[in-house]
N, C-alpha and C positions, 0 to 999 in steps of 0.2 A: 849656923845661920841659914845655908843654901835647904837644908833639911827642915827645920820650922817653916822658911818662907814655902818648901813641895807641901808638908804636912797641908796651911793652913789653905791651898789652892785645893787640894783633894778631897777638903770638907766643905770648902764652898761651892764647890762643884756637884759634890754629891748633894748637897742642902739643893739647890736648884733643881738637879734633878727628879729628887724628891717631890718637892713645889709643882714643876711640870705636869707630875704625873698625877698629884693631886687636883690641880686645874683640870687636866684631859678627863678625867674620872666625873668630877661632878660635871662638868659639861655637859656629857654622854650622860645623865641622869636625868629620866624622863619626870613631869610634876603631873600627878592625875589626882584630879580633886573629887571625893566619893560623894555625891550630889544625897540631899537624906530626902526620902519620900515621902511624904504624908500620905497618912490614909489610917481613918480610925478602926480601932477593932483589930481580930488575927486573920492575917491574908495568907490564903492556903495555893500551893505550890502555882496554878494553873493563875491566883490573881497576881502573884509577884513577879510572873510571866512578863502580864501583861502589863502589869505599871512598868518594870524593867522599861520595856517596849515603847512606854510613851513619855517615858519620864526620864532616861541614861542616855548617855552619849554611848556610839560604837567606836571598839578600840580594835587595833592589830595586832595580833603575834605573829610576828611576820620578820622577825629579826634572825637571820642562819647565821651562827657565829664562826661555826668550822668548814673549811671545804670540802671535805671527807663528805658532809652529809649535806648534799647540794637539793633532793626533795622538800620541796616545800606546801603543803596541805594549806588551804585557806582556812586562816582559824583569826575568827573574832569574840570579843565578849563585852558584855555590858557589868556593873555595876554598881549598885546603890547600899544605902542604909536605912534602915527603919527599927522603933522599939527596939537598937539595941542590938538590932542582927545585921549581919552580912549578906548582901541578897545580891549575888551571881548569875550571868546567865552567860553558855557559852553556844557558839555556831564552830562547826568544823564541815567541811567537806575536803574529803579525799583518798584514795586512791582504793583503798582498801580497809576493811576493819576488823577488829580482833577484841575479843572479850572473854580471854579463856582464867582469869582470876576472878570467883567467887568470895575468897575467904576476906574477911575485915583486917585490913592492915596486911596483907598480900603483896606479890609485885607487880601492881597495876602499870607500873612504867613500863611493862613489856609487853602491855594490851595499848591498842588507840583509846592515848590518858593527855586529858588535860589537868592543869596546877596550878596552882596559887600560893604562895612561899610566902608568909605573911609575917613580917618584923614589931608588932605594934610600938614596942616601946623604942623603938631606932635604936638596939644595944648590942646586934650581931645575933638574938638569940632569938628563933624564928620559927615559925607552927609550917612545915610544909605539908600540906593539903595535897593530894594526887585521889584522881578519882577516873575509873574508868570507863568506857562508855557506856555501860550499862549503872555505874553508881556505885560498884564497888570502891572503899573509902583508905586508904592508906593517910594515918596521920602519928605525927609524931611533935618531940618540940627539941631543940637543945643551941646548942652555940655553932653546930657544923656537922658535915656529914658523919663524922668518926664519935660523933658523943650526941646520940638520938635517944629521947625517952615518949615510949610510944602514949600515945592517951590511950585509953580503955575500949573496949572494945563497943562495951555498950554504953557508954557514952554519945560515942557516934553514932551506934545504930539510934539512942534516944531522942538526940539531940540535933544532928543533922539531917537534912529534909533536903531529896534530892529525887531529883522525877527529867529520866533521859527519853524521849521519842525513840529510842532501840528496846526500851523495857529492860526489866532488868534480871533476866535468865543467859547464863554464860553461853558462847557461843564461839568455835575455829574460827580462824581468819576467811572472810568472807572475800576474794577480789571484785573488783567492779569499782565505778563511781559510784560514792554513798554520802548522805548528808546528816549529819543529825545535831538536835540539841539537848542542853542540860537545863536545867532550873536549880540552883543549889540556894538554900537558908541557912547559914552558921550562924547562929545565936552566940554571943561574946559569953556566955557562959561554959560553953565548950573550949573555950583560950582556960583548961584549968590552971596553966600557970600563970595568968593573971587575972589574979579574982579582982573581983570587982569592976573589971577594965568597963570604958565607958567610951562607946564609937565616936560621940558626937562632938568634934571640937578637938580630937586626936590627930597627932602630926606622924604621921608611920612610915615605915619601907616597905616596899614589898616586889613580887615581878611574879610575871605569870607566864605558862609556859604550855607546848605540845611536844609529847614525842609518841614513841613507838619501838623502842628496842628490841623487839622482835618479829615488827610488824615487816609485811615485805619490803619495804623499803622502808629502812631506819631512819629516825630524825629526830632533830632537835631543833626547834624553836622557841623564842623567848619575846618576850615583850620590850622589855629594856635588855641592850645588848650586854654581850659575856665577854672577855676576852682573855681566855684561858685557852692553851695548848690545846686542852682534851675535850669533849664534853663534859660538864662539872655545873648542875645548878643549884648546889649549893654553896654558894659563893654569898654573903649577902653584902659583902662588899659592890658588888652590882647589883644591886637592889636600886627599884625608883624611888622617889616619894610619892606618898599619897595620904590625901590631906582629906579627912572625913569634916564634912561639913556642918 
């Protein structure tokens, strides 16, 4: 009896803690809503700048998850949707910059790279976008860091459209204060593993990120917070929502 009545305390104890940790979780899950932009006709890099600009809210990555990596670079971004595409735009100033990965799907994490880990269907199975400051393009899709299926090469060079104020010829780590920005277009056509997906009216996950792993001072920043031991952004269990409009 004394053993059924321990059992049935150690499973409702665990069931709450469960519950807890499910509560803490969504809490900490930030709601950003992707505003969609009108504008008739195709808007080339330097216009979706600038509607970004007049038409998106600015957001922060400004989240340090681990103590280990206490620098923190000012990094914001904007945005929006249109016809169907993703239209990004990010600011970064700091400390120093690096852009020595040229090759398509490279390790741009270890140049000054910003991300966007993008969930559409909210299922755990996620497009992570890494791009470096020059536009160099690392993408792939799958369930988690251990089982990635990269998209094509030229794919991306065809379909993504991305124009950085560093230009886009590699470059050693540069020291000094430096500032620069991205303009990036992902067309949902590029999401190859979900055809037909359609931005407008789509309820998603996703989190967006800076780092620099080899930059002189390592870091990791995120938008919506991590809370893992290690660096790990691949997590999409810390994914925010975000709700295309």
């Amino acid at each position: 009896m004394k053993m059924k009545m321990k059992r049935k305390l150690i499973t409702f104890l665990c069931i709450c803690l469960f519950g807890s940790v499910i509560a803490q979780n969504s809490k900490s899950k930030k709601v950003l809503k992707v505003k969609e932009i009108e504008y008739a006709g195709s808007a080339d890099l330097k216009k979706v700048s600038e509607l970004l600009e007049l038409n998106s809210e600015l957001h922060s990555i400004s989240v340090l998850n681990w103590d280990t990596y206490q620098y923190s670079p000012d990094v914001k971004f904007r945005i929006a949707h249109n016809n169907n595409q993703i239209w990004l735009k990010y600011y970064v100033k700091e400390k120093s910059i690096r852009a020595v990965i040229a090759e398509t799907n490279g390790a741009v994490h270890t140049d000054s790279c910003v991300e966007f880990f993008f969930d559409p269907l909210g299922n755990g199975s996620y497009y992570n976008f890494e791009f470096n400051c020059i536009g160099t393009t690392h993408l792939a899709y799958g369930p988690g860091r251990g089982n990635r299926n990269f998209i094509a090469p030229e794919i991306i060079q065809n379909e993504i459209q991305i124009s950085s104020t560093l230009g886009d010829e590699p470059f050693n780590e540069i020291t000094g204060a430096h500032s620069w920005e991205m303009t990036i277009v992902i067309p949902a056509s590029s999401l190859t593993y979900n055809k037909a997906l359609q931005l407008k009216g789509l309820n998603s996950s996703a989190n967006f990120y800076k780092c620099g792993d080899k930059s002189a001072e390592e870091h990791y920043l995120s938008w919506n917070s991590i809370t893992t031991e290690r660096p790990d952004f691949h997590r999409p269990e810390f994914f925010g929502s975000i709700i295309f409009e």
